[in-house]
N, C-alpha and C positions, 0 to 999 in steps of 0.2 A: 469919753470917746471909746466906741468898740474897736478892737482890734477885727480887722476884716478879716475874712472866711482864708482868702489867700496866706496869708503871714501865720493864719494859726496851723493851716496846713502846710508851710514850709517846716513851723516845728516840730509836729510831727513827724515827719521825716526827715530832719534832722536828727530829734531826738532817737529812732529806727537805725538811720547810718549809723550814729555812736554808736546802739548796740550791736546790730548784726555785721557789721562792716568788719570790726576785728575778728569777728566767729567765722565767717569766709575765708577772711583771709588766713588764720588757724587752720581749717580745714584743707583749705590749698594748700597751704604748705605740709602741712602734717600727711596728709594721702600721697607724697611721691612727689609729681611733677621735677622731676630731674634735681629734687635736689636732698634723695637719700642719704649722698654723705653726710650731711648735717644731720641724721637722728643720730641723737648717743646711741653708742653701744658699749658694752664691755665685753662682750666674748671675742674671739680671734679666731673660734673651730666653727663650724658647723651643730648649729640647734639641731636637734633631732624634733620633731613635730607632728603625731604623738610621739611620746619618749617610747622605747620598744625594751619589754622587759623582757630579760634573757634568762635561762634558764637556769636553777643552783646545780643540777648533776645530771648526769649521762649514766646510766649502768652505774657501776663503779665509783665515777670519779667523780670532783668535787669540784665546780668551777671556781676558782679565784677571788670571786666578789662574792661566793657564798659565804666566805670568812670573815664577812663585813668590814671591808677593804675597798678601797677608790683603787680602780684599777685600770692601767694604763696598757689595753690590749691594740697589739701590732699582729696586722695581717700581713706579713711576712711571705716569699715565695716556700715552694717546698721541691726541695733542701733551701737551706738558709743561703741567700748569696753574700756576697761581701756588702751590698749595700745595707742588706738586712741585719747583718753583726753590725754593721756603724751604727743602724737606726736604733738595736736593742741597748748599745752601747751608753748612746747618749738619752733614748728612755731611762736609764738605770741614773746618770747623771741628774736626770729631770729630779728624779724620785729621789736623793739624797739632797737638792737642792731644795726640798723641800722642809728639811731640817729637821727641827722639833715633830715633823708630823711623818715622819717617812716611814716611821712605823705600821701609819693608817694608809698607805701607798703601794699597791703592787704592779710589780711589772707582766705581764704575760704576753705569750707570743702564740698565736694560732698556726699551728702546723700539724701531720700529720704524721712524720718523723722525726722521732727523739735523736736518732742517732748524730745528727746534722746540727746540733747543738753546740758550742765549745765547753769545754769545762770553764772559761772562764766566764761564761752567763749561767753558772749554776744555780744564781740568786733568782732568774726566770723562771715563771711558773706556766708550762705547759698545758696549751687545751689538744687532747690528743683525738681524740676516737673520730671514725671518720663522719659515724651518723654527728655528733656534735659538730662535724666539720659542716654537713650538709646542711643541718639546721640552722646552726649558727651563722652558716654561709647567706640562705635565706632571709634572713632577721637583720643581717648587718648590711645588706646591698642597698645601699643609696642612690644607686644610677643602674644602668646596663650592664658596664663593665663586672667583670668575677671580683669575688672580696680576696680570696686566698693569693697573697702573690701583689696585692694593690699597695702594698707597705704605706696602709694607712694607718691611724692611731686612732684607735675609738677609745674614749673613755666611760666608765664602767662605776656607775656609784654603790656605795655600800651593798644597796637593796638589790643588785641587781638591774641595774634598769641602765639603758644604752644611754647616757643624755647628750654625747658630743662625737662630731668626727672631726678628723683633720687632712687635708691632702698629703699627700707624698711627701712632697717639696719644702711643704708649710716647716717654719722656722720652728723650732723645738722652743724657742725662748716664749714662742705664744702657749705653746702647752702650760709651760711650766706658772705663766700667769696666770690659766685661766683655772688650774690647779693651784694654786698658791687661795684666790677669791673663793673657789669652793668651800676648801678643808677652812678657812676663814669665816665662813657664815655656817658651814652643816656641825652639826656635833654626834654625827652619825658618822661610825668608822673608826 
């Protein structure tokens, strides 16, 4: 006895739903539909996307990550306010918490006056000049708002190259993780 036309075309679509039926539904889910908390992530800052590489000197000077150095650059107001020594403060905290590696770790603070500095962030490493202010200012704007004065944390890989930011606000303890997984996987620095 033949099986009739009907029952062998229920299995094929059947056999069809088995496959395409989970690839839908993957696809739905994976594209958004309100439910992006569910992708992993592991960063905590801000992707940069392209990554924006920054430049190693000005005249003169010698930007910070030119030293091949992960570096933890704060846009700071100018003069430095009191929130801005807390932030560079606990930067510097960041960058000892990171141990064994804090060597490969710099702090820098984007400002335009040295003199506003305390002696006690001597370990800060200054980007001074105004044209690197402007430039730099250019390169690092993520939104409308001005970068100088935004007392955000951009991070700064060896090469050069802009690859994170962070809010104002954002808790220092996410820097310091998502620094900790860097200087863990790069061997650059």
């Amino acid at each position: 006895m033949q099986p009739s036309r009907r029952s062998q075309r229920l299995k094929v679509i059947l056999i069809a739903a088995l496959f395409f039926g989970p690839l839908l539904l993957a696809f739905y889910f994976y594209y958004g539909h309100g439910l992006e908390q569910l992708r992993p992530s592991t960063q905590r800052g801000h992707l940069l996307s392209p990554i924006q590489v920054l430049p190693a000197t000005w005249g003169d000077q010698t930007a910070p990550w030119a030293n091949r150095h992960w570096t933890l650059l704060l846009a700071g107001s100018d003069p430095l306010d009191a929130k801005g020594q807390g932030l560079l403060n606990d930067l510097i905290k960041v960058r000892l918490a990171t141990e064994k590696d804090k060597d490969r770790v710099v702090v820098a603070l984007l400002q335009s006056n040295k003199s506003s500095l305390p002696s006690d962030l001597n370990s800060v490493q200054l980007v001074l000049d105004d044209a690197a202010l402007s430039h730099l200012g250019a390169i690092l704007a993520v939104d409308s708002g001005p970068v100088l004065g935004s007392n955000r944390v951009f991070l700064v890989d060896p090469n050069g190259n802009l690859v994170m930011w962070y809010e104002s606000g954002q808790n220092l303890l996410d820097v310091l993780n998502d620094l900790l997984k860097l200087l863990k996987l790069s061997h650059i620095g």
